[in-house]
C-alpha positions, 0 to 999 in steps of 0.5 A: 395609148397613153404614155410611151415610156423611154431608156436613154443615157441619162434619163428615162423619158415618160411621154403622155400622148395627149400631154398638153390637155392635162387639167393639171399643170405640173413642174414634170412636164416639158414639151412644146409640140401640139400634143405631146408632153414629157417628163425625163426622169433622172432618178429612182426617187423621181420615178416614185413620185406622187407627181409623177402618179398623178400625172399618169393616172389623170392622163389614164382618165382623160383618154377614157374620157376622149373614149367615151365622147367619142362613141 
């Protein structure tokens, strides 16, 4: 898995599992705890982000990166 996505009341929230090995570094994202990172999304706009695409398509190629290694 790469990201989780959540509904919640004034925001949807897209988690990347492996977040705080991201190579970039990016106003989306929050979080503190070993791994994970966020971004809470409060608006269509944001959800169209270029931003917030560059962000899930390079936590798509650090997982497969991880995946490979780990073979």
């Amino acid at each position: 898995m790469v990201v989780l996505v959540g509904a919640f009341t004034h925001h949807v929230g897209v988690e990347f599992w492996r977040g705080s090995s991201l190579f970039i570094s990016h106003d989306l994202l929050e979080g503190t705890v070993k791994n994970l990172r966020h971004a809470k999304l409060r608006s269509v706009a944001e959800t169209r982000a270029p931003a917030l695409a560059s962000l899930v398509h390079d936590a798509i190629h650090l997982d497969a990166d991880l995946e490979k290694r780990a073979r």
